[in-house]
TORLUM-730180 format. One record per atom (N, C-alpha, C): residue in one letter; x, y, z. Coordinates in steps of 0.1 Angstrom, whole numbers, plus 5000, padded with zeros to 4 digits. Each point is the difference from the previous one (the first is absolute). Layout:
// residues N
AXYZ/...
This chain:
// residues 120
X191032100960/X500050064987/X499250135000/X500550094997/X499350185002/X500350014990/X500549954986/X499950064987/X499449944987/X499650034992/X499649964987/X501049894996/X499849904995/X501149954995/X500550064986/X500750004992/X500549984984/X500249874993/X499349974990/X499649944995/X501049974987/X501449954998/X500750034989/X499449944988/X500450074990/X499549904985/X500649835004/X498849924995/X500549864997/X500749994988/X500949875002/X501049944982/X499349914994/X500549924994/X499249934993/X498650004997/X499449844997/X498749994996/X499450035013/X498849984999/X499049995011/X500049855004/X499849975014/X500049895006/X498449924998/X500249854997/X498849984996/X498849925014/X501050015016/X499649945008/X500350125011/X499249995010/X500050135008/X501449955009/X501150155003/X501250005004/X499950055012/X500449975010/X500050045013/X501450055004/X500150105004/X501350045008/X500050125011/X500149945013/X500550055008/X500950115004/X499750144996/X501250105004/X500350015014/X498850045008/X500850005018/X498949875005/X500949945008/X499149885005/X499550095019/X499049944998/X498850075013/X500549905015/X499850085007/X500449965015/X498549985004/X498850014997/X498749995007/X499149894993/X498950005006/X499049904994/X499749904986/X499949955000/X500149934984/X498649984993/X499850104990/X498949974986/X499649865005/X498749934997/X499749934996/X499349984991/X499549894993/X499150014985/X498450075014/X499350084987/X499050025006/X499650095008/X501250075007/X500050055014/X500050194992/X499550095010/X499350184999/X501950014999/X500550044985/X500950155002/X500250105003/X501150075008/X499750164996/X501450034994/X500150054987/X501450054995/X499650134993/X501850034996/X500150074995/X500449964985/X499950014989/X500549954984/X500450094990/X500149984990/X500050134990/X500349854989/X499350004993/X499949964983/X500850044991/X500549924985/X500850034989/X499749964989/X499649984992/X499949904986/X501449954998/X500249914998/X501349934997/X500550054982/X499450004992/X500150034986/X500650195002/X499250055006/X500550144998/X500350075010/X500149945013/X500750065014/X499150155007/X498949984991/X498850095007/X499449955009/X499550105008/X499849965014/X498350034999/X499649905002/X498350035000/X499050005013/X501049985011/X499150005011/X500650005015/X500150135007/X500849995012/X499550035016/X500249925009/X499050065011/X501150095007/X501150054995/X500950095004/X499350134996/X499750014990/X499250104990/X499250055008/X499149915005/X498850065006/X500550005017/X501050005005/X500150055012/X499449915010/X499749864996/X499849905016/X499749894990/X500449945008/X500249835001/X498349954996/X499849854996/X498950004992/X500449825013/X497949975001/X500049895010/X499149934990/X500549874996/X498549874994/X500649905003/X499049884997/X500149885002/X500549934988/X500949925003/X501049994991/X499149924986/X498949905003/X499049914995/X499650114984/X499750135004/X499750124995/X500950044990/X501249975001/X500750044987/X500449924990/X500950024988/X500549924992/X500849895003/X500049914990/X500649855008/X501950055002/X500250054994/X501750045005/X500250055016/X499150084999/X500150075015/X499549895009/X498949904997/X499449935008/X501049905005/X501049944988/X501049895006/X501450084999/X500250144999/X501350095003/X500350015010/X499050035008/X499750095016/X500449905011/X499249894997/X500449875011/X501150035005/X500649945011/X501149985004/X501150155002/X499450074993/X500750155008/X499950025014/X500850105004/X499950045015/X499550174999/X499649985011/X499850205004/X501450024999/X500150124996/X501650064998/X500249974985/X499949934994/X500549974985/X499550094991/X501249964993/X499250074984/X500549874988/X499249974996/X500149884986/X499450094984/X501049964997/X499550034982/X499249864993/X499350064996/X499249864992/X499950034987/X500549924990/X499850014986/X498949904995/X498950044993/X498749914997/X499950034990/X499549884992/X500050004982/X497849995002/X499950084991/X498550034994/X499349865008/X500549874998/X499149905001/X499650015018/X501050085007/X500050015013/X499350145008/X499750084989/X499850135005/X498250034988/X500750094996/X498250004995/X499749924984/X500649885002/X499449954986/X501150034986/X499749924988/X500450054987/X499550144991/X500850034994/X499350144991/X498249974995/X499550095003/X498650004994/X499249965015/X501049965011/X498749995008/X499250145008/X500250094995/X499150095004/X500350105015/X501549965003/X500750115006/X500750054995/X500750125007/X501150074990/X501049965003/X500749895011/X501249965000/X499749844997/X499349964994/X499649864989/X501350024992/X500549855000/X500849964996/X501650035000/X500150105009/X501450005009/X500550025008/X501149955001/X500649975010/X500350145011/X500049935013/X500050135008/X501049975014/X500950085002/X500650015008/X499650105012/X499949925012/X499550085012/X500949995010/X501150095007/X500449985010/X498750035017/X500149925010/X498749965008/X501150045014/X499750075012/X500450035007/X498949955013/X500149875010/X498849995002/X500350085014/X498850055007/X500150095009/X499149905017/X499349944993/X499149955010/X499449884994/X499749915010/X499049884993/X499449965012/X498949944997/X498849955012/X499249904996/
């Protein structure tokens, strides 16, 4: 993958359990819970199809421990391969919490397509 994904508007409601789907399945290594990422992603709000966060944007790929991020990504990422890219849909209870908790994407839902690049 050498490009940005696109992100289409979602239909319906918002999903109230995190959605996993697989766009290109990976030929390499396999995510495990717990285990150093390195990807590439770009973020969306599901409600308004605004994009609030892309490591395309900034020109390189972003490396953490999977332990380190939100619980969608933490049980999203498993089981991917190097080479893939997965979309994950995660409802507030899986990403940062309900409204009022004190981030600015509190209480919705967020769509992140995840391109993993490396894992260790």
């Amino acid at each position: 993958m050498t490009s940005k994904p696109e992100i289409d508007f979602p239909e319906g409601p918002a999903p109230t359990e995190l959605v996993i789907e697989d766009l290109v399945i990976g030929e390499g290594a396999e995510a495990l819970p717990g285990a150093n990422v390195e990807v590439h992603y770009v973020g969306v709000e599901f409600d308004t199809g605004e994009e609030f966060d892309s490591s395309w944007n900034r020109g390189e790929s972003i490396e953490f421990p999977l332990r380190g991020l939100i619980q969608g990504w933490q049980e999203g990422i498993p089981g991917m391969r190097v080479g893939g890219r997965r979309k994950l849909t995660i409802p507030p209870e899986q990403a940062y919490g309900p409204a009022g908790s004190g981030h600015r994407l509190s209480g919705k839902t967020l769509i992140f397509v995840i391109d993993l690049l490396a894992t260790r």
